[in-house]
C-alpha positions as CSV (number, residue, x, y, z in Angstrom):
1,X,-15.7,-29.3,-4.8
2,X,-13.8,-29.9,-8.1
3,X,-10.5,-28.8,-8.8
4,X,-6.7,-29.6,-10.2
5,X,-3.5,-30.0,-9.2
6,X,-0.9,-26.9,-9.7
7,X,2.8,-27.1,-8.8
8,X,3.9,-24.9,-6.5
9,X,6.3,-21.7,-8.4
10,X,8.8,-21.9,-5.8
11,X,9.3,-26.0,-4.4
12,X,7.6,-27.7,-7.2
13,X,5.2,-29.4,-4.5
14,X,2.0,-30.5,-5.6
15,X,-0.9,-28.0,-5.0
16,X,-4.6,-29.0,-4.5
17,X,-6.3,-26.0,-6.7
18,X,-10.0,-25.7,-6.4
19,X,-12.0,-24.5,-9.6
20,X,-13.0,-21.5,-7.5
21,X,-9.9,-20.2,-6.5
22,X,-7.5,-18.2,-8.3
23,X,-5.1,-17.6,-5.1
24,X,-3.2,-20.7,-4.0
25,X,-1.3,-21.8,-1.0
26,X,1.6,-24.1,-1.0
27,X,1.2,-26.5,2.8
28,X,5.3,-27.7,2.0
29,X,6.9,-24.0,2.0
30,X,4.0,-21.7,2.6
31,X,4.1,-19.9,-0.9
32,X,1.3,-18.6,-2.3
33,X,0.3,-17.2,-5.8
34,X,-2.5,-16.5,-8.5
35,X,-2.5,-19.2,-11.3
36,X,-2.8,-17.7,-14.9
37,X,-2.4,-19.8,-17.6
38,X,0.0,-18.7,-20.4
39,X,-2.4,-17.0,-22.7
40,X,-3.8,-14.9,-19.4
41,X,-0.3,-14.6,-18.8
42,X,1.0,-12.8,-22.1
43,X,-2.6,-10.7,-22.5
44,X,-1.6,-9.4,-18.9
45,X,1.8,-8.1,-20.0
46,X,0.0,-6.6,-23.1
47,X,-2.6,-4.6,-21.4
48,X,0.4,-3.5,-18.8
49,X,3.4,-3.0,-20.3
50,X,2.8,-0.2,-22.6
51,X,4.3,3.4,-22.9
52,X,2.1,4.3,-20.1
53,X,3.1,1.9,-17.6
54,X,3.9,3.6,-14.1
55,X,7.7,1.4,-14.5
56,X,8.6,4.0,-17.2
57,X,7.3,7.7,-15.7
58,X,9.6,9.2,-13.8
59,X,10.2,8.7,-10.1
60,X,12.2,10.6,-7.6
61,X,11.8,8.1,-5.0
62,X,13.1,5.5,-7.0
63,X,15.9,7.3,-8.6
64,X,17.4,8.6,-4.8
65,X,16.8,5.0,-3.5
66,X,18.2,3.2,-6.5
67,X,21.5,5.3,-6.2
68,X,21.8,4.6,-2.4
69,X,21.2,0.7,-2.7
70,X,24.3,0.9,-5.6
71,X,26.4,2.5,-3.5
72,X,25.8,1.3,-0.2
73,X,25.7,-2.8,-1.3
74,X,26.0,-3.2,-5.2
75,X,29.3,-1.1,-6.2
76,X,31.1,-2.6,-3.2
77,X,30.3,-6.0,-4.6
78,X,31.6,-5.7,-7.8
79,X,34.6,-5.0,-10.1
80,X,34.8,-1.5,-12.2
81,X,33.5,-1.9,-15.2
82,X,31.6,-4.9,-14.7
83,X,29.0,-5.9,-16.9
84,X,25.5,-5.7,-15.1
85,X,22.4,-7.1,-17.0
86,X,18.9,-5.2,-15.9
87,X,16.0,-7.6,-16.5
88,X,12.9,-5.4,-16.5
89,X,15.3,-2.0,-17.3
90,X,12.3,-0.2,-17.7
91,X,13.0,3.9,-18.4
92,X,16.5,3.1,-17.6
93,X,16.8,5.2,-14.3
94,X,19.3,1.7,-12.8
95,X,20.9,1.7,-15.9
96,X,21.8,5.1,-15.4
97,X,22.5,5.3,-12.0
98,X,25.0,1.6,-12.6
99,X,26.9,3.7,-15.4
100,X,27.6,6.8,-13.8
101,X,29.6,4.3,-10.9
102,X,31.4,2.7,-13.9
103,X,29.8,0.1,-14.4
104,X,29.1,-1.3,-17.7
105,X,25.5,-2.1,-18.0
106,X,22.6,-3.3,-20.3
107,X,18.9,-3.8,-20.1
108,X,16.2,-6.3,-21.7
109,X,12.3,-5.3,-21.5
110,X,9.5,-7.4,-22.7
111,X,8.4,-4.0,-24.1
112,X,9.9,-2.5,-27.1
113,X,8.5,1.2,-25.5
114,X,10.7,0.6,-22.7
115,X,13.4,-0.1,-24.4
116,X,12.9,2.9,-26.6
117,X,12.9,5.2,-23.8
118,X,16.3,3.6,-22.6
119,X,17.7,3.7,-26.0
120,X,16.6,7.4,-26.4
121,X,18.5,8.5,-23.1
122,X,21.5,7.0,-24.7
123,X,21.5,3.5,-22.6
124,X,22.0,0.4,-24.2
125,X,18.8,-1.6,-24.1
126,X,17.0,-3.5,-26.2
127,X,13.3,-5.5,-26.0
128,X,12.9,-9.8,-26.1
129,X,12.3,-12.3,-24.3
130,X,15.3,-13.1,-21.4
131,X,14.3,-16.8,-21.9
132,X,15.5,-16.7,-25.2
133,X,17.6,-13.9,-25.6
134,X,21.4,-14.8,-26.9
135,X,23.6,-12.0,-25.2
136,X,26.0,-13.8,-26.7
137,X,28.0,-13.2,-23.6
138,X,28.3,-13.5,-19.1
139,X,27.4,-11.0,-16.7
140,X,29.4,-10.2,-13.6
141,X,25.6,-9.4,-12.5
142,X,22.2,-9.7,-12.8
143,X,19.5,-7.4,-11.5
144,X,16.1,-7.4,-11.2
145,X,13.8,-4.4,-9.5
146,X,10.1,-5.0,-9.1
147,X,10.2,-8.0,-11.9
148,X,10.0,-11.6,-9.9
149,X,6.3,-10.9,-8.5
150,X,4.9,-10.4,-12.3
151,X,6.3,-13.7,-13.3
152,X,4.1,-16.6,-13.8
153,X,7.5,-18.9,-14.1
154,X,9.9,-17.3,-11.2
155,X,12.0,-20.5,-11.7
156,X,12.5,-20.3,-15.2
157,X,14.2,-16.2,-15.1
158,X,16.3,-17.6,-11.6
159,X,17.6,-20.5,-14.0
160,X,18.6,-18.2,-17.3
161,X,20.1,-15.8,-14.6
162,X,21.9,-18.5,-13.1
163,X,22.9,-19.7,-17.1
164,X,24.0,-15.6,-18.2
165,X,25.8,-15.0,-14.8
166,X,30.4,-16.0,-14.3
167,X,31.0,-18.6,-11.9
168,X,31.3,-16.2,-9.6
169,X,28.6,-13.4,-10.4
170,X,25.3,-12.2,-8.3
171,X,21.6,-12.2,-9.0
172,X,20.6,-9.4,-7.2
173,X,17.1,-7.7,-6.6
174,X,14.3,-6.9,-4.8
175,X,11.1,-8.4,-4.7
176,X,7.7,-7.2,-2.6
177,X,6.7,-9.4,0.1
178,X,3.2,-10.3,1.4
179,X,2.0,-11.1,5.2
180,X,-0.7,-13.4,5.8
181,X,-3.5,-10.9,6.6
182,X,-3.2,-9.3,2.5
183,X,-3.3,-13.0,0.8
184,X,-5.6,-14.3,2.9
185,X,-8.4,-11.3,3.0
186,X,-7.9,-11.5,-1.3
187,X,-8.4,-14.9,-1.0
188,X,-11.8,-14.9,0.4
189,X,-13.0,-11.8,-1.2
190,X,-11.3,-11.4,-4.8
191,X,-11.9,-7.9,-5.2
192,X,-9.5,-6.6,-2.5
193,X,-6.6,-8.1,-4.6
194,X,-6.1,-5.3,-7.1
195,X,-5.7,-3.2,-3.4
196,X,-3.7,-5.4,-1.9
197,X,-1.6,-7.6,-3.8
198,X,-1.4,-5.3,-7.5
199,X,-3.5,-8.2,-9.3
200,X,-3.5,-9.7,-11.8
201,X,0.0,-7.5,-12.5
202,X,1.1,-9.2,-9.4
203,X,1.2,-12.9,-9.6
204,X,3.5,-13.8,-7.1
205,X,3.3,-13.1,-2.7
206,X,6.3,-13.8,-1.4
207,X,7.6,-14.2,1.9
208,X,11.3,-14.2,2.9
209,X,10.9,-18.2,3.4
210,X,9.3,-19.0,-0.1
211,X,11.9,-16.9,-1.9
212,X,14.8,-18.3,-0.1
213,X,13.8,-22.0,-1.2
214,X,12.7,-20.9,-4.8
215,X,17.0,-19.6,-5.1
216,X,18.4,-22.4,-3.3
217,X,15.9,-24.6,-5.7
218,X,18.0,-23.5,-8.3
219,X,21.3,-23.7,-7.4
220,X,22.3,-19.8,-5.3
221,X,23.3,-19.3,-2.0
222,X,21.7,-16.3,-0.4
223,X,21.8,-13.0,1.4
224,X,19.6,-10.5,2.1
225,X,20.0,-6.7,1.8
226,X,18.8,-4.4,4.5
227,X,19.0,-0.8,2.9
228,X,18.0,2.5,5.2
229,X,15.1,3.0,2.8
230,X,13.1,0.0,2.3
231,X,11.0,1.0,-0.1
232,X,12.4,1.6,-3.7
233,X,9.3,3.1,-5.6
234,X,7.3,6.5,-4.7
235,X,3.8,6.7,-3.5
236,X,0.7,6.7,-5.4
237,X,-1.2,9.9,-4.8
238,X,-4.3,12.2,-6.1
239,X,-7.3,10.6,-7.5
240,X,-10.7,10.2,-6.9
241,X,-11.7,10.3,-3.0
242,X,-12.7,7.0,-3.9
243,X,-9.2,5.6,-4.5
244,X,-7.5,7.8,-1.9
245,X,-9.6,6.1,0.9
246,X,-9.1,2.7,-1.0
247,X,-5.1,3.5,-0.7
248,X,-4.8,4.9,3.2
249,X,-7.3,1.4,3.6
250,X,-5.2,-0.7,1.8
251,X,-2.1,0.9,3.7
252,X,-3.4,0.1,7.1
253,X,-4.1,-3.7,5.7
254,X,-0.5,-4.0,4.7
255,X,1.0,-2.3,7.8
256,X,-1.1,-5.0,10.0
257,X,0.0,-8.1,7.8
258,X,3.8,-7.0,7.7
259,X,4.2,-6.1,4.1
260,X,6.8,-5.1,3.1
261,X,10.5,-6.0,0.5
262,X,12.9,-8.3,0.0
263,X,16.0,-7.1,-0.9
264,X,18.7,-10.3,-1.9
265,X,22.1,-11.2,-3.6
266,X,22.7,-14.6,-4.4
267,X,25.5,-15.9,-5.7
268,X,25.8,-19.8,-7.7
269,X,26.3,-22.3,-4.8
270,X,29.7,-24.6,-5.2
């Protein structure tokens, strides 16, 4: 069987990557992910991020859960009026919830849509790359909600966060994770990934183990968050019968394997 060698998005081990398989496992910290190249990569965000995209429609679920997690672990943390930067701000509903607690924040979208729709609410926000981006400034805190699994570079947005955050700011967020039964049944047939891992849009399958070495990789000591809601987003429903017996199937899957989130703060080790 031919194949290539990948490096792994969380330890940088070496990865044997067979020609035939798109979803890879790392044997030194047990990470695994779908390998895009760059050009998949950025045609990916293209066909996803427009006005359209279900990060920018409104969302109850998220908007109650997103006010509890600020309250119950985030506020507490920080200073009033410190200066939070939302990577992935999409419709603005954190950026909202961070300033009503007096908190000064901004957002940064790859898409200039969502950053419209922030902009239009009267939120400061504004679309570019946070690779490049020159806030021209440091954050007492860096956030990022349903962002890290879309990533085809983790490392590379846990670096600039560590680079735009004080000496002693946190990098705080929340991140799906993914039990062995979900990767490996998209493994071996590729067409239960869109069900069970959100692929291609997901590109990244965490565990609590492969995140915690991709931070410490970089240079944060970590925590994690246990809020009374674990899950942040609202449920998918209506559709075709189809796609509602697809869901409730997909559902069981993930309640076998142990899906489930990873909520963290991390703050620059010393």
């Amino acid at each position: 069987m031919t194949g290539r060698q990948r490096h792994c998005p969380a330890c940088l081990a070496p990865t044997a990557a067979p020609d035939n398989q798109r979803i890879l496992s790392c044997g030194a910290c047990g990470h695994r992910w779908m390998w895009t190249s760059e050009s998949e990569q950025k045609q990916i965000e293209k066909a996803v991020y427009t006005h359209d995209y279900a990060g920018y429609r409104n969302d109850p679920v998220f908007e109650r859960a997103i006010r509890s997690l600020l309250d119950s672990e985030i506020v507490p943390r920080l200073a009033k009026g410190a200066r939070v930067l939302d990577v992935g701000c999409g419709a603005g509903d954190f950026l909202a919830a961070a300033k009503e607690r007096g908190l000064k924040p901004v957002g940064i979208d790859v898409s200039e849509n969502g950053a419209q729709i922030c902009r239009q609410k009267g939120l400061e926000a504004l679309s570019g790359d946070f690779l490049t981006e020159d806030f021209g400034t440091q954050f007492d805190a860096v956030t990022m909600w349903d962002v890290i699994e879309h990533l085809r570079d983790p490392g590379a947005f846990f670096e600039r966060s560590h680079g735009v955050l004080r000496e002693d700011g946190l990098f705080i967020g929340k991140v799906p994770a993914f039990g062995p039964i979900s990767v490996g049944l998209s493994k071996r047939v590729p067409r239960l990934a869109g069900m069970l891992l959100g692929a291609p849009d997901h590109v990244q399958y965490f565990t609590q183990r492969s995140l915690g070495v991709l931070l410490r990789r970089i240079g944060f000591d970590v925590d994690w968050l246990h809020p009374p809601a674990n899950r942040l987003r609202g449920k998918r429903r209506g559709g075709s019968l189809k796609r509602r017996v697809g869901r409730t199937l997909a559902g069981a899957i993930k309640g076998v394997s142990g899906d489930g989130n990873l909520y963290f703060v991390a703050s620059p080790a010393h």
